[in-house]
N, C-alpha and C positions, 0 to 999 in steps of 0.2 A: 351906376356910373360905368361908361365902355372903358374899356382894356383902355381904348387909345387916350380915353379922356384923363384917366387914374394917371397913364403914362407921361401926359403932358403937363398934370401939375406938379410930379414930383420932379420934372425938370427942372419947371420953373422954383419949387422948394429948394430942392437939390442946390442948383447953383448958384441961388441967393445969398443961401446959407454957410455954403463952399468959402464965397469970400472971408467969412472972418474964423473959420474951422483951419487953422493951421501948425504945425506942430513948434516947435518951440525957434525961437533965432535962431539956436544954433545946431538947427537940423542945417540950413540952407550954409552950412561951413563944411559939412560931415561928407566926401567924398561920395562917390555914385557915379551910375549912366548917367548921360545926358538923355531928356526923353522930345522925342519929337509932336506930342501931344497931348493938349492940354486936358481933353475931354477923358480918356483912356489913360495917361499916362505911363506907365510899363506895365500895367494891369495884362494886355495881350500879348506880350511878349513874358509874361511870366506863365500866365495861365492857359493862352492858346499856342505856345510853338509848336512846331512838326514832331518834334519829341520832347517831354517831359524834361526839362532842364538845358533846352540850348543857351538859352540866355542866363538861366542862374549860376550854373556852374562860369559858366564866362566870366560873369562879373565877381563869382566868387573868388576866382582865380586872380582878377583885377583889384578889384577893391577890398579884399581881408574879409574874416568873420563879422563883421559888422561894418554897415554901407546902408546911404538912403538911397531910396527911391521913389517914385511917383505912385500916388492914387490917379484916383478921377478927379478932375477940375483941380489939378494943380497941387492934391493932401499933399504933403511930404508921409512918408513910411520909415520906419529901422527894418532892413532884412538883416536878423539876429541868429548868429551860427556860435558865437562866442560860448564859452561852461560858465562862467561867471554871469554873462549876464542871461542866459537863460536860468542857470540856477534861480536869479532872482525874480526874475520872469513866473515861475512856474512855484515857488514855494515860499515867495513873504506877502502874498495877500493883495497887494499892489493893483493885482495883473486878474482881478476874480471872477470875472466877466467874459465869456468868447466875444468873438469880433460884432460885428450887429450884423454880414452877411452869413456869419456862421451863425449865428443864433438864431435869427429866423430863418435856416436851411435845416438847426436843430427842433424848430420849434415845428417847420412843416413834417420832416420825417415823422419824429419821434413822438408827439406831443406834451400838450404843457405839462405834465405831471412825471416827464422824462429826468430823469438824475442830472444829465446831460445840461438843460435847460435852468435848470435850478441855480441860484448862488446863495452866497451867506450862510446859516445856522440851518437853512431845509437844505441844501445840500449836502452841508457834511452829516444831517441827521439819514438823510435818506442812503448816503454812501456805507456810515456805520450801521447801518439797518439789512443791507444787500451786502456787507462783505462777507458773512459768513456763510456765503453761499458760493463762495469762489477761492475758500482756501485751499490750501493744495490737499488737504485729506477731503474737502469736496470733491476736488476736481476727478480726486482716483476712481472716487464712484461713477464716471462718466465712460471710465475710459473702455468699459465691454458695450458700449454705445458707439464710438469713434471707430470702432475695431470691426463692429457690422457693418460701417457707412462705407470703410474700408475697403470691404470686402465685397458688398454691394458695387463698386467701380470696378474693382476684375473682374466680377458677374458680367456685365456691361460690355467692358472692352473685350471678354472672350466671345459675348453673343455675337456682336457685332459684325467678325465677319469682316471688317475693312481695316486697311495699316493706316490709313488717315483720319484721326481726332480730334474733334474740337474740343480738348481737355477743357478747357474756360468751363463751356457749357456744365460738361459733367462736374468740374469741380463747386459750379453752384447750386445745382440741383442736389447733389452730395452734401455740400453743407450744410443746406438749407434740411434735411433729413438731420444731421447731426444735432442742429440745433434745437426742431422740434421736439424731439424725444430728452434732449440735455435739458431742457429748459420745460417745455409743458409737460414730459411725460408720456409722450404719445407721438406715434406714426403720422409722418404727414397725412397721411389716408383717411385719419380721422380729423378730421379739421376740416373744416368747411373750403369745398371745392373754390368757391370765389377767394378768400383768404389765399389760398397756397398761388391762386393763377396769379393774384394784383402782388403777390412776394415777390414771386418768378420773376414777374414783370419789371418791378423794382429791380431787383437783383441783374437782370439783365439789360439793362434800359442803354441803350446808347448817348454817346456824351449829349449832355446839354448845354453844356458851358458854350454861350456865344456872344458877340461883342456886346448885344441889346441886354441879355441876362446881367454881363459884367456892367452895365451901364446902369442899370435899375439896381442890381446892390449897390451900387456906390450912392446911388442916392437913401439908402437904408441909412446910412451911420448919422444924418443930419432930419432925423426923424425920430419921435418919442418911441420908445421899446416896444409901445400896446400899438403903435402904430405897424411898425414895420412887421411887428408879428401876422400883421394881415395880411401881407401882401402873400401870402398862400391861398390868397381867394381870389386871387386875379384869375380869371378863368380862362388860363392854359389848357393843353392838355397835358404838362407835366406837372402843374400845380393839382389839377383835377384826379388825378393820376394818385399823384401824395397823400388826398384827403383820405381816399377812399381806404387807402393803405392803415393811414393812422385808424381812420375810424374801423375799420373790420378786425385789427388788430386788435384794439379795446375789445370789440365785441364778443372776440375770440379771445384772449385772455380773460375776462371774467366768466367767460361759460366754462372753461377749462379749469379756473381757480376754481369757483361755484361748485363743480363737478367732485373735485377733489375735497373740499370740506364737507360734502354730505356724505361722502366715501370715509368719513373719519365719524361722524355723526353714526352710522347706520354699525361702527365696530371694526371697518377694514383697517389694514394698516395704512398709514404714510408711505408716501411714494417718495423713491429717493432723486428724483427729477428738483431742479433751482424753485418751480415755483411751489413743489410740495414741501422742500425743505423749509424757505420761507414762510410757509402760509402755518410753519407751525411757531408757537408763541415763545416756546423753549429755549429757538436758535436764536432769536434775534433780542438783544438787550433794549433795542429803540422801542423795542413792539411797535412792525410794519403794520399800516394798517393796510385793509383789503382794497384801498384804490391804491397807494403807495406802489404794491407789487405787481396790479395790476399795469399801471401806469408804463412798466418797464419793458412788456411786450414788444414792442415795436422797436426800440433802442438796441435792443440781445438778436429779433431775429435778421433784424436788417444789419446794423454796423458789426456784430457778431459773426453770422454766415459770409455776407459779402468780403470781406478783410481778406478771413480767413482762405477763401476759394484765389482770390486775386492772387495772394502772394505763394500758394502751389501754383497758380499757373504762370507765376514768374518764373521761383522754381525751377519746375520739369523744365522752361524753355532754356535754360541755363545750364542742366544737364545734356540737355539736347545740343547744347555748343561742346561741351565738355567732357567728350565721351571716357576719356581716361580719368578722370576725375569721377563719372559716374561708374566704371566698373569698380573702383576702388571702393566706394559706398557700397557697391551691391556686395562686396566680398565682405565688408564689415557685418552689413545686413545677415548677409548667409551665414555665418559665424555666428552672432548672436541670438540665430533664430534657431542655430542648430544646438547652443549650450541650451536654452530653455526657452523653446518656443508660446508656453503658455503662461509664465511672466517676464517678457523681456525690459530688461535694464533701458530703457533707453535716453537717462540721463546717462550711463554711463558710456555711450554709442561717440567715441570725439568727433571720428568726422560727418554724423549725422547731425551733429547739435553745431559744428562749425556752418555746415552748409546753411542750415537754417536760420544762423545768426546773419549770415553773408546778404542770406536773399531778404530779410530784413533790413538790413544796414542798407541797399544797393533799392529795396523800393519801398519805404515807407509807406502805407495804406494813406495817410493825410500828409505831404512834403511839406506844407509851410500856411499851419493854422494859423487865426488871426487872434490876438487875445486885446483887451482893452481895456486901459489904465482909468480902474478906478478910484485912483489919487496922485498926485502929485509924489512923485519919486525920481530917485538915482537910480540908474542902470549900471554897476560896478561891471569892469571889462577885465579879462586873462591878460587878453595883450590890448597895450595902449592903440589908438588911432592918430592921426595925422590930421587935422583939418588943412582946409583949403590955405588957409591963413599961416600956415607951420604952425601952431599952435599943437602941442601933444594932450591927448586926454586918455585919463584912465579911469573913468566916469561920466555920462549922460544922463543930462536931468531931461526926467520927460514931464509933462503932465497931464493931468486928467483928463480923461477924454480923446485920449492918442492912441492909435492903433499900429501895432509893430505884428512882423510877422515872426513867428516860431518858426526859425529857417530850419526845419530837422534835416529834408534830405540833403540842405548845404552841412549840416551840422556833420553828419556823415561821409562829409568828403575834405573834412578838413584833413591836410596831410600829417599834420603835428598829432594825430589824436589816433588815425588809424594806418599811419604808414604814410611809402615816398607813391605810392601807386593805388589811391582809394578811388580811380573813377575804374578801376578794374575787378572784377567777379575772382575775387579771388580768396575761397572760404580756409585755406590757409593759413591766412594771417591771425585768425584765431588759434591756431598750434604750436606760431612760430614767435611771440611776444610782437608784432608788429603793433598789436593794439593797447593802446594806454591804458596806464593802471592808475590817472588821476580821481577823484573824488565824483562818484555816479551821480547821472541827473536821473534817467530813465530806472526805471524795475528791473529790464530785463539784459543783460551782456552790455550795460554800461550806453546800450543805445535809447533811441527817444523815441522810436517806433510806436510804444503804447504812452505815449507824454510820458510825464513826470508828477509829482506833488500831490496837490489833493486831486487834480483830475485824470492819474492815472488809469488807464483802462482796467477795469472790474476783471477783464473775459482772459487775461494776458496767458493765465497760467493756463485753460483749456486751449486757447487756440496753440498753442506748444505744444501740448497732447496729442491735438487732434493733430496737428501736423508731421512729427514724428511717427504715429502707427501708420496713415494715410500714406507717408514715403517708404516707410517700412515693406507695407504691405503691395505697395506698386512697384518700389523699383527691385522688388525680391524677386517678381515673375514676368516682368516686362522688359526689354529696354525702348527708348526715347528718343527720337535722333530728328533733326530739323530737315522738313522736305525741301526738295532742291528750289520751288519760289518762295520760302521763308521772309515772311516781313511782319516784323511787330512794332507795332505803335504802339508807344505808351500816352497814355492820355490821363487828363487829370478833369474827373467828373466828379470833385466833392473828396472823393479816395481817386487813387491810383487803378486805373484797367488796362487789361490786355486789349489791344482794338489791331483791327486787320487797316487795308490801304484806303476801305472808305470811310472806316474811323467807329465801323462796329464791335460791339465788343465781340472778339474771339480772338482764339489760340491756338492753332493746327499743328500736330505732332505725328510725326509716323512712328505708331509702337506696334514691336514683335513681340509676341509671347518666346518666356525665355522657356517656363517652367509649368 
């Protein structure tokens, strides 16, 4: 079947099916934009503005933590910012399912044997199987890996030779280093050439999100699950792109597992890398088996490296507005690097763990996942809503089959929760009580960055690691400062990227060696 042909029946699927897929009566009471399109609905003004939140923040500001709005063919949506009802959202069960455009986006990255893709009793088995490979007494044994990758980047920016960088670039090729040796054990160098190029690739791929993309996931949610999980074999060239990822990535993961159990067979030791921890029987009480860990390759190197590189290159571009703000860091840095340079404290570092909380709260790697009600429930609110009607509610019943969005990065701009001024970079407000001390959704500084519940991200506590020495180590010998044509576009490609004026990814900085 051709592309255009697949294309034309889920049309005609799609919005046959559209007509009786509606979310409850009294979505169409619940305040919102008005949309000028039925086919799109605010789908392109959520997902394609010129910057990353023209329109959300708007309506955030207009319509409260909780407001509908439109899908394609007329859905109704909740964009949900509320603690109450994400609370609910994310930890009574309800909600166990990503959206159907997220799950086959999960299903194409990652493949089916991914944590991610899982529900019910195998994912919390496979969750309890993988966590003990990401507690924080794991994570420490990473951290003289984070601290080479580190240091590998000044190597870099001193060869180099030029005060103009495209940080982006290096902070992915950086991570991508960090994580093979965190996770397999081993230098990218060992890993099959074709594996590291189709990662790169991944990792740096420029946005794909466009009207046709948004218009073909919309007709995913009015399609059986083993259906839409196909539509990764529409022969694109970012779907072809995808396969090749997942599939070399299995391949490369079980040579590398493989590799390391006959290194245990033959007398060697255990390697203290995520997938030799796992692969050993003692850590894990589920007993993973050897497709299990394998399975998670692609999920660790891609949603793992990628995040983590995006939000340093938010970051530096932040310090790079904020030069007083960044010397103050640098002089914290200096200080701590000169009490004990070979184990620094750096939970104890305030304005390094502010900054880092800031530049999370301000870019969310996923702004507003899609989760979907796998039963009939109430959505319990903080603060009451207003319907069109005056009617007040301090409860929304949704049901089954309804797709709301996880508004995080509206979450993080409510003003009640982190101050009178949260659309401003201001890492402060973590020293000065601006930020609420209500009852946590998120794992990490009360934010939703890595979700919440059971699908809290595994990676939370390294990419904090790796983040902290990584700024340690750069803005100890560097400084940052924004060139005089500075323009960042933020773009939303699945996660949040640094993109230039034609919407590619990059991030250009002029850095001086200080030191």
């Amino acid at each position: 079947m051709s592309y255009i042909a697949l294309l034309a029946m889920l049309l005609v699927v799609g919005a046959g099916l559209s007509c009786v897929r509606r979310g409850p009566n009294i979505f169409r009471y619940i305040p919102g934009p008005s949309s000028s399109s039925w086919v799109f609905g605010h789908l392109l003004q959520l997902r394609l503005p010129l910057q990353m939140g023209d329109y959300e923040f708007t309506w955030l500001k207009k319509f409260g933590s909780v407001y509908r709005i439109k899908g394609s063919f007329g859905e109704d949506r909740l964009m949900v910012a509320d603690p109450a009802a994400l609370q609910h959202i994310l930890n009574s069960g309800a909600f166990g399912e990503l959206g159907p455009a997220l799950d086959a986006a999960a299903y194409a990255f990652f493949g089916k044997n991914s944590v991610m893709v899982q529900t019910g009793h195998e994912h919390s088995r496979l969750r309890a199987g993988l966590n003990p490979g990401f507690t924080a007494a794991a994570v420490r044994r990473y951290q003289p890996i984070f601290a080479k990758v580190a240091q590998s980047i000044s190597e870099k920016l001193n060869l180099s030779g030029e005060s103009l960088q495209n940080i982006s670039s290096l902070f992915s090729i950086a991570a991508f280093d960090a994580i093979s040796e965190a996770v397999l054990g081993c230098p990218k160098e060992s890993l099959a050439p074709k594996f590291v190029e189709v990662n790169l690739k991944v990792m740096n791929a420029a946005a794909t999100q466009s009207p046709t993309q948004i218009l073909l996931e919309a007709f995913l949610k009015f399609l059986p699950k083993w259906i839409r999980r196909q539509a990764v074999k529409i022969p694109t060239q970012s779907s072809r792109l995808l396969r090749t990822q997942t599939r070399l990535a299995t391949e490369e993961g079980c040579r590398v597992a493989r590799e390391k159990l006959q290194a245990v067979n033959e007398g060697l030791e255990r390697s203290d890398d995520i997938f030799g921890f796992l692969l050993n029987p003692e850590n894990s009480k589920e007993g993973l088996a050897f497709e299990d860990i394998v399975g998670q390759t692609s999920i660790i190197m891609i949603a793992g490296g990628e995040t983590t590189a995006n939000s340093l290159a938010f970051g530096f571009c932040e310090l790079g507005k904020n030069i007083d703000f960044q010397n103050s860091l640098r002089a914290e840095i200096h200080a701590a690097l000169s009490a004990n340079a070979s184990d620094v404290a750096y939970d104890s570092m305030p304005l390094l763990n502010a900054f880092i909380k800031e530049t999370l709260r301000m870019y969310p790697a996923v702004p507003f996942p899609e989760r979907l009600a796998t039963e009939d429930t109430i959505l319990p609110l903080s603060d009451p809503i207003v319907l069109r009607t005056g009617e007040q509610l301090t409860q929304i019943p949704v049901q089954k089959g309804q797709v709301v969005m996880v508004a995080i990065a509206s979450h993080h701009r409510v003003p009640l929760l982190w101050g009178n001024d949260p659309d401003i970079f201001r890492p402060s407000r973590w020293l000065d009580g601006s930020v609420h001390n209500r009852e946590a959704i998120g794992p990490y500084a009360r934010l939703l960055t890595f979700m919440g519940g059971g699908r809290t991200c595994l990676g939370d506590r390294d990419r904090i690691m790796e983040m902290q020495i990584i700024i340690c180590e750069l803005l100890g010998k560097f400084s940052f400062s924004l060139p005089a044509n500075h323009f960042l576009r933020i773009r939303y490609t699945e996660t949040l990227q640094p993109a230039d004026a034609e919407g590619k990814k990059s991030l250009r900085l002029d850095v001086k060696r200080l030191l």
